[in-house]
NUVEXRO-761101 format. One record per residue: residue in three letters; z, y, x of N, C-alpha, C, CB in turn. Coordinates in pm, whole numbers, plus 50000, padded with zeros to 5 digits. Atoms other than C-alpha are relative to their C-alpha. Glycine has a CB too. Example, Ala and Ser with C-alpha at 12.3 -4.5 7.8 and 13.67 -1.06 7.14 Angstrom:
<atoms>
ALA500004988150089507804955051230500005012050090501255000349901SER499944988149918507144989451367500735010949923498585004650041
</atoms>
This chain:
<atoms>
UNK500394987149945508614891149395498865005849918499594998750149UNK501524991550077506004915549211499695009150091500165009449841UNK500744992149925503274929749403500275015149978498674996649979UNK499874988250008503844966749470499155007150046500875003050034UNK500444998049904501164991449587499655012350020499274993050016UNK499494987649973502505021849705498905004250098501535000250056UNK500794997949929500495011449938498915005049990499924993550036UNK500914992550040499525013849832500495014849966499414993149896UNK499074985550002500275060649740499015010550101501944997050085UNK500244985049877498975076850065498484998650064501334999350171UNK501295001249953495275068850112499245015350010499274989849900UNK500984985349975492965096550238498924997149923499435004050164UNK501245006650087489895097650068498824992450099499185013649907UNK500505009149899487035080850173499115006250062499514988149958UNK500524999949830485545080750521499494989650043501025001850105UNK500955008149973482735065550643500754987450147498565011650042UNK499515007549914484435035450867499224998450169500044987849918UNK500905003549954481515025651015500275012850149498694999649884UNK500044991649856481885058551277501354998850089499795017049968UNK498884996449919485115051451393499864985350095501615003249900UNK500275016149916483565014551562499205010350147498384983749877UNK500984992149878481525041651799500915013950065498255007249914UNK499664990349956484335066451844500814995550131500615007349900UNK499115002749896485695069652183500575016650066499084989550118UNK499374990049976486665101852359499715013049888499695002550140UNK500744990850096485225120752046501435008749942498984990049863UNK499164991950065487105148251842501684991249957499035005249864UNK499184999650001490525144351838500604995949833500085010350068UNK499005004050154491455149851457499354991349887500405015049907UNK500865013250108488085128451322499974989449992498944998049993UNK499545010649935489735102751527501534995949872500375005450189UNK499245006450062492865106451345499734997749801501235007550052UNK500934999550140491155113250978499524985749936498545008350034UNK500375013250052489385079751014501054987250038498554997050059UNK499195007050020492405062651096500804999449901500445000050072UNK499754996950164493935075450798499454990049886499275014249964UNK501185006850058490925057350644500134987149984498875001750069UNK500175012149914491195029050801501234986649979500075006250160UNK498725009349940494835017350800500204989549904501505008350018UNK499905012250061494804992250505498504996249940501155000849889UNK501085003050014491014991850488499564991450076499415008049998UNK500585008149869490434973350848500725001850094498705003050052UNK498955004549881493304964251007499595005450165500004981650000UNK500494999749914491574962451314499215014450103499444991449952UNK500654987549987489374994851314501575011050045499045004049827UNK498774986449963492935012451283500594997250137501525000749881UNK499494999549890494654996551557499605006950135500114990050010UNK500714996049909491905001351771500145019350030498584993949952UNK500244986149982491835037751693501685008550014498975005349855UNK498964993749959495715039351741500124998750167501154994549922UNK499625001349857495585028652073498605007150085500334981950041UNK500954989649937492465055352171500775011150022498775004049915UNK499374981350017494545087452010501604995650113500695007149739UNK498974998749886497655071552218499695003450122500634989550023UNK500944998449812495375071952553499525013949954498144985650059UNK500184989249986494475104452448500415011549946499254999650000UNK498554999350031497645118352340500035016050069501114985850081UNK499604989949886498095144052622499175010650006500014994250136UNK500594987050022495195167552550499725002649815498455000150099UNK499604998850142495805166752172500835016349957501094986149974UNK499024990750054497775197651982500834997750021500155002749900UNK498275002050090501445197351847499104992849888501225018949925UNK500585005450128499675190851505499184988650031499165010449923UNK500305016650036497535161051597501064992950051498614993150067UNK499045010149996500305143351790501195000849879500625001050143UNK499145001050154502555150151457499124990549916500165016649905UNK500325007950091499985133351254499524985950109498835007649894UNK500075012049907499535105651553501894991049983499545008250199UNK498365008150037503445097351471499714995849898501475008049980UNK500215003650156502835094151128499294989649994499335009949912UNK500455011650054500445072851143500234983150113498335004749967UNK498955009849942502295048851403501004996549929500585004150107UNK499375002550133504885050851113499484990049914499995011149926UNK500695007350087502175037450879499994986650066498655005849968UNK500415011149926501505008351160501094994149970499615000950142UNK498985006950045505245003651119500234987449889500565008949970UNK499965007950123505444996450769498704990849978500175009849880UNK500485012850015502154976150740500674984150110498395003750027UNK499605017649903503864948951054501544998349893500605002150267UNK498835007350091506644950350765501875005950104499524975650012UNK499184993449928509134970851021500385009849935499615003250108UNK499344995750071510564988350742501175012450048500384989049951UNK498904992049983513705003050877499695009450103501174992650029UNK500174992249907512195013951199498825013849944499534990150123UNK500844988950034509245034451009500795010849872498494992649946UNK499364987650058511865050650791500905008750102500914995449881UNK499114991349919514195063851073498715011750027500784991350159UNK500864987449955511095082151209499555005349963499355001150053UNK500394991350152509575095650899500655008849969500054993649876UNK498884990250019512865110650805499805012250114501534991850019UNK499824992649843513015126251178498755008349985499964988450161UNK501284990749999509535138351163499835008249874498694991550016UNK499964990150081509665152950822500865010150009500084996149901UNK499414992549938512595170350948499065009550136501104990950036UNK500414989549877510625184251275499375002649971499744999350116UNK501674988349947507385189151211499665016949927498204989249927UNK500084983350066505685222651181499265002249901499475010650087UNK500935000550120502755213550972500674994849910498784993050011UNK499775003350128503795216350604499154986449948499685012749920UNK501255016250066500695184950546500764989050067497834998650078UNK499125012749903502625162150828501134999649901500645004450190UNK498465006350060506295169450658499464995649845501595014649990UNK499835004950126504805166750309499134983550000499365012549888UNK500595013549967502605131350457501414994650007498954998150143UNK499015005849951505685122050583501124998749873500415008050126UNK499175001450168508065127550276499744989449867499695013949924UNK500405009550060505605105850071500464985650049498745001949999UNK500015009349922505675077550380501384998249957499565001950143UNK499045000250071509645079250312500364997449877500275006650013UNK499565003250135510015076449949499224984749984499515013149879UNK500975011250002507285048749936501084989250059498475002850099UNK499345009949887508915028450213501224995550004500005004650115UNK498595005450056512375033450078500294988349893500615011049939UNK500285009150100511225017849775500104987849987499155000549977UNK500075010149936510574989049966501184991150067499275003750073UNK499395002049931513174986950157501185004149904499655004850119UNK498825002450137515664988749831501055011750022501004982450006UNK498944993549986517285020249931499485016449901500375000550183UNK500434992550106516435037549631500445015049978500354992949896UNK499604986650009518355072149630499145007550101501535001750025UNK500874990949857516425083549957498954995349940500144995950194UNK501404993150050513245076449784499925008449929499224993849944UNK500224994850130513855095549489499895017050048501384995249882UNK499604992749955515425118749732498365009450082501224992950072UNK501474997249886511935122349962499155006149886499044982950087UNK501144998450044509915118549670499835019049929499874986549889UNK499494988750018511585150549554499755012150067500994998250005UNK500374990849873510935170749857498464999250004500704994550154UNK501354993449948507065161449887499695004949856498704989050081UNK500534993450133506575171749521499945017950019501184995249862UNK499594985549956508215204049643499015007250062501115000350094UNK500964992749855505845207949958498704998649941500044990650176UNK501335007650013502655194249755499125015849965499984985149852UNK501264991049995501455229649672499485012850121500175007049870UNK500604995149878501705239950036498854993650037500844999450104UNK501005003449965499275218450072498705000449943500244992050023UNK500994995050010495555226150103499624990849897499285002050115UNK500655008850091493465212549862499684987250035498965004949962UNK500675011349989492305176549939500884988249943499604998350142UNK499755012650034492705141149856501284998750002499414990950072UNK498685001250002496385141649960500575003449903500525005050082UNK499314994850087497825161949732499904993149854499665013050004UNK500115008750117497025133649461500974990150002498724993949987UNK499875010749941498965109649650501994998549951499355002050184UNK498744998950062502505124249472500274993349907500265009949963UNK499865008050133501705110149169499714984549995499075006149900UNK500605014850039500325074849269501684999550086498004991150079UNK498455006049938503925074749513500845002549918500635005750130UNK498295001850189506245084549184499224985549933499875022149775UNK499985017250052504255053448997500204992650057499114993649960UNK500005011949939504485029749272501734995850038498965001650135UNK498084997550003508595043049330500644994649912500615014149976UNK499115013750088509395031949003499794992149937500705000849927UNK500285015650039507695003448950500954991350086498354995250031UNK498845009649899509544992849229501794999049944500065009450182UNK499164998850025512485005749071500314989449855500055013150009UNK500235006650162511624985948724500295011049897501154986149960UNK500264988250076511065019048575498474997849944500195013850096UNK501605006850027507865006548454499345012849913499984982249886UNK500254988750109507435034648153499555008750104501335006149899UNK500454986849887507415061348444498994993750094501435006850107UNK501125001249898505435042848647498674999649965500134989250069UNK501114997950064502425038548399499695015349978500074992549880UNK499924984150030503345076448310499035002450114501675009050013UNK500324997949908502505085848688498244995350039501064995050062UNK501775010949972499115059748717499325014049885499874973249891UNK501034993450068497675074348441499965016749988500054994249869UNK500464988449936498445109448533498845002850126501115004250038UNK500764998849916496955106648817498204994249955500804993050110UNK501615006650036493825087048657499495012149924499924983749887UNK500864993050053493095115148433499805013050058500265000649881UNK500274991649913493025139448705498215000650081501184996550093UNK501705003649962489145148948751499654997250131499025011749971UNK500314999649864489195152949132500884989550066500205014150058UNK499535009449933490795124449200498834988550076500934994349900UNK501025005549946489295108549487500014978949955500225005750181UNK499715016750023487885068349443501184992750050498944992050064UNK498995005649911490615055349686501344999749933500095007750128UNK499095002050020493435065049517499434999349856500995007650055UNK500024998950126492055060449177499814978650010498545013749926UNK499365014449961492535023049307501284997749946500174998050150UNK498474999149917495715028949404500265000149843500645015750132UNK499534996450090496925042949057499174991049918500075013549986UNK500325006850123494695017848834500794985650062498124999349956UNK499015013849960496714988049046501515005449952500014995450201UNK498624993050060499995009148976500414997249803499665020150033UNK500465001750112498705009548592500354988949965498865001949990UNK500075013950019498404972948597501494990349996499084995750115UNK498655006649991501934963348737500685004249895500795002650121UNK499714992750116503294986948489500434991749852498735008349982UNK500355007350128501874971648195500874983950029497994998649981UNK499625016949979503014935248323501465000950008499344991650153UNK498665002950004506224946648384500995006149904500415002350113UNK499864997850125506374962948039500474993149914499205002449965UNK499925009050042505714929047922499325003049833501364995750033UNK500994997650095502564942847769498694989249998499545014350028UNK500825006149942499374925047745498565009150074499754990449899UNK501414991049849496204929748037499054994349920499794993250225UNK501095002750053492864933147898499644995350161499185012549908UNK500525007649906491824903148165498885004350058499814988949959UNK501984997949997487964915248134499785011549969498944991449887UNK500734986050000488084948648105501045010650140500185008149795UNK499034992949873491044967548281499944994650131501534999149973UNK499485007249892492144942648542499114997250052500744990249988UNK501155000949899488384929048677499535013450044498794992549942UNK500404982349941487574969348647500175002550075500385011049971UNK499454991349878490294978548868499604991750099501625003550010UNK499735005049850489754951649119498585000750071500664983250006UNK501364998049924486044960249115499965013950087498755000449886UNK499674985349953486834995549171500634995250146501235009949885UNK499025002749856489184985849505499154994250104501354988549979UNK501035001249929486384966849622499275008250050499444994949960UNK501124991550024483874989549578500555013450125499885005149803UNK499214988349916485945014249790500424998050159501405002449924UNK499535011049878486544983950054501545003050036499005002150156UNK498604999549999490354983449965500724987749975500405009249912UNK499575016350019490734943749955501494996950021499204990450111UNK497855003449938494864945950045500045007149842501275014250210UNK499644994850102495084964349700499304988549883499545015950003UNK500535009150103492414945449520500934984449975498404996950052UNK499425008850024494634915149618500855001249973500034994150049UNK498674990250116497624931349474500194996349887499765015149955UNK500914997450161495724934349137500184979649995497465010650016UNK500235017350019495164894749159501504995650022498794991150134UNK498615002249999499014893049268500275000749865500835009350082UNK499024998150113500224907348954499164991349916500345016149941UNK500835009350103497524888848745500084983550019498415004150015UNK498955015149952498804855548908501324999149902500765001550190UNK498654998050007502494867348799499425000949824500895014750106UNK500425000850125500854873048439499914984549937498725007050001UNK500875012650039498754841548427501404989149929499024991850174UNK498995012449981502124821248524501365001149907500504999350166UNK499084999250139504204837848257499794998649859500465010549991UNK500665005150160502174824447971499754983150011498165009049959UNK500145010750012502534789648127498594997650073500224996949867UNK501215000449931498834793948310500014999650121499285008549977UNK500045002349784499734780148660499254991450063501374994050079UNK501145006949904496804759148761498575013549977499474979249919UNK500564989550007494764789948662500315012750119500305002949870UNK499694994049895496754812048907499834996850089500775002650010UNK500335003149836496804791549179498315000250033500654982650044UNK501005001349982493164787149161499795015350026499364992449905UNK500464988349977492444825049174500805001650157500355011049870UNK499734993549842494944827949443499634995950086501065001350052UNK500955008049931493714799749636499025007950069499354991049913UNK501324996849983490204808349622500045020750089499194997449801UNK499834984049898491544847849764500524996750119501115012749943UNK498975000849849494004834850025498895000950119501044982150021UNK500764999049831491324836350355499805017150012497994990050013UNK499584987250021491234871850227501015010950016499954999949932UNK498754991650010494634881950184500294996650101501034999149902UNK499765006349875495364862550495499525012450120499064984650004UNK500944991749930492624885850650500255012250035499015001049942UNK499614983349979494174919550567501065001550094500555007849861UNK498555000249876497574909850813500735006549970499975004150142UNK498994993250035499554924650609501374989549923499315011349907UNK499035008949970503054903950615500474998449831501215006250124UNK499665000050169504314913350238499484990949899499575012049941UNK501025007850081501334907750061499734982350006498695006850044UNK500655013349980500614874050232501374987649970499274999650180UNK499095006750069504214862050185500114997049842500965005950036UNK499864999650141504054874249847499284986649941499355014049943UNK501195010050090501034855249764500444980550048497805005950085UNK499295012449938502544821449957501114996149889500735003650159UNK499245002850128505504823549732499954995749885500335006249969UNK500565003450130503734823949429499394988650004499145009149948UNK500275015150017501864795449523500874989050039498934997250062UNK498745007949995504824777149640500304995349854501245008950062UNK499324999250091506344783649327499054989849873500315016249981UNK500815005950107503364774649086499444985150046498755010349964UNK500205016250003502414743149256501194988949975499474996350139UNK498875007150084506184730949194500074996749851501055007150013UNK499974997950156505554740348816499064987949947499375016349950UNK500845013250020502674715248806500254986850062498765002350040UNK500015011049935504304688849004499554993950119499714995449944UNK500785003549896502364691349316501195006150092498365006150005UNK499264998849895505144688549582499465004650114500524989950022UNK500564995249842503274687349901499095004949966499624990550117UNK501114983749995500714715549795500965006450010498925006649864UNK498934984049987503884735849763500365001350127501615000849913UNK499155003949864505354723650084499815009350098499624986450067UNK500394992149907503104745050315499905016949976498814994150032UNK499914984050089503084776550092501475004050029499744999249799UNK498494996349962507084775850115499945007150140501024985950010UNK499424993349844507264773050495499535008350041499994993750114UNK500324989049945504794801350545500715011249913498515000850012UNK499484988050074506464822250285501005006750100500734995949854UNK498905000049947510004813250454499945009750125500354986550026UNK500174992849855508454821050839499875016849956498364993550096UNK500544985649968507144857250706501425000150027499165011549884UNK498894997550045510594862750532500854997050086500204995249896UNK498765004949948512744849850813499795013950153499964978050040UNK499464991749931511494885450995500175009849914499415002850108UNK499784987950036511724920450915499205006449870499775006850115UNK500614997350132508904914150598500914996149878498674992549990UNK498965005450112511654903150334500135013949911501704993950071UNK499864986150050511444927850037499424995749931499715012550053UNK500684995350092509134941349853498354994150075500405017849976UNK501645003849891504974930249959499095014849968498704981049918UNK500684991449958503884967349974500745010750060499255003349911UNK499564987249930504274999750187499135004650051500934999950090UNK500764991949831501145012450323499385011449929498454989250113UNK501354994250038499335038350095500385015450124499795003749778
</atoms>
């Protein structure tokens, strides 16, 4: 499997977290804003703040409960529920009235198809929010076209276009930190699946300082995914496992089903390569358990 991270794609920019631990009946759309924020930054913070805007649902707009679907969508695809967060994506980019919801939503779709290997309906989506992207107002979103075309066909093993896309988007001045994550992890797979070489110490610690720095640790471990998948194709598999190792309480941490299979796999895989049976042993069966539900795929979908 190669890390994908579309998720990585749809990040808002950044938003102070920290206020959404104190929000409770407060504004309505700063509620959903910092869930936006939130959803592969702190697991936790988001849930919490999906199950406030659900309890307070009923004195909301049309337009926030449109972007309150959406990002129940997003909840989808991070529990790795794939099929169910594309039926409703589709449906909602179809209904809604806000041009920002159908063109959020159009991204969420192509991304997620990606994932979910049904490649003509991403290309198809991604097509449509490109369309809608200059209805939309200026902000952070409207960047989020170009990190979901690189992350589409990386997935696709379009790799050329997918570096194309990263580094469009990187040399875009107003591109916010968050997705300039997003698109230097995009960058990275790219190159690896070029079957170029990674400046170890300059690009690759860069980007994963950058992801940090932004508190985007489900991406940063991404970045260490594909640099695992590097390491172990030059024959460097007690080197990989050690990096992944030493991340796993981390990646573990973010609860995101993909990623954590992903990274299980790989160490499965590389402790076989060295001969260490029962180190692999327990890496398998958690890989197997993700993979034996609805996470089997691809290990991204959330940007």
């Amino acid at each position: 499997m190669r890390a994908t991270w579309k998720l990585k794609s749809l990040l808002a920019g950044s938003l102070v977290l920290g206020a959404a631990l104190n929000a409770s009946a407060g504004d309505f759309t700063e509620r959903v804003e910092q869930a936006y924020a939130a959803r592969t930054a702190d697991p936790a913070v988001f849930d919490r703040l999906l199950t406030e805007l659900e309890r307070d649902s009923a004195q909301a707009t049309e337009r926030e409960r449109e972007h309150l679907r959406l990002l129940l969508d997003y909840r989808k695809v991070l529990r790795g529920h794939y099929e169910a967060a594309l039926g409703d994506a589709v449906a909602l980019h179809d209904q809604a009235q806000d041009p920002e919801v159908r063109y959020r939503a159009a991204l969420l779709v192509a991304n997620t198809a990606g994932v979910a290997r049904e490649f003509l309906l991403g290309l198809r989506y991604l097509e449509r929010a490109l369309q809608l992207r200059e209805q939309v107002p200026e902000s952070p979103w409207r960047h989020n076209a170009l990190t979901v075309a690189g992350t589409l066909y990386n997935q696709y093993g379009q790799f050329a276009l997918g570096r194309q896309y990263a580094e469009q988007a990187l040399a875009e001045e107003t591109l916010p930190p968050r997705l300039g994550c997003i698109a230097g992890q995009i960058r990275i797979e790219a190159l690896h699946g070029l079957g170029m070489a990674l400046d170890e110490a300059g690009d690759v610690e860069s980007a994963i300082r950058a992801c940090m720095a932004v508190g985007e640790p489900l991406v940063a471990n991404g970045i260490r995914s594909t640099l695992a998948h590097y390491w172990a194709a030059k024959g460097r598999h007690r080197q990989a496992i050690a990096l992944l190792q030493a991340h796993l309480p981390a990646i573990e941490a973010t609860a995101y089903p993909w990623l954590i299979g992903e990274v299980r796999s790989q160490l499965a895989a590389y402790q076989l390569e060295v001969g260490n049976d029962t180190a692999a042993e327990p890496h398998a069966r958690a890989a197997v358990k993700l993979a034996g539900g609805s996470h089997a795929g691809s290990v991204i979908a959330a940007h």
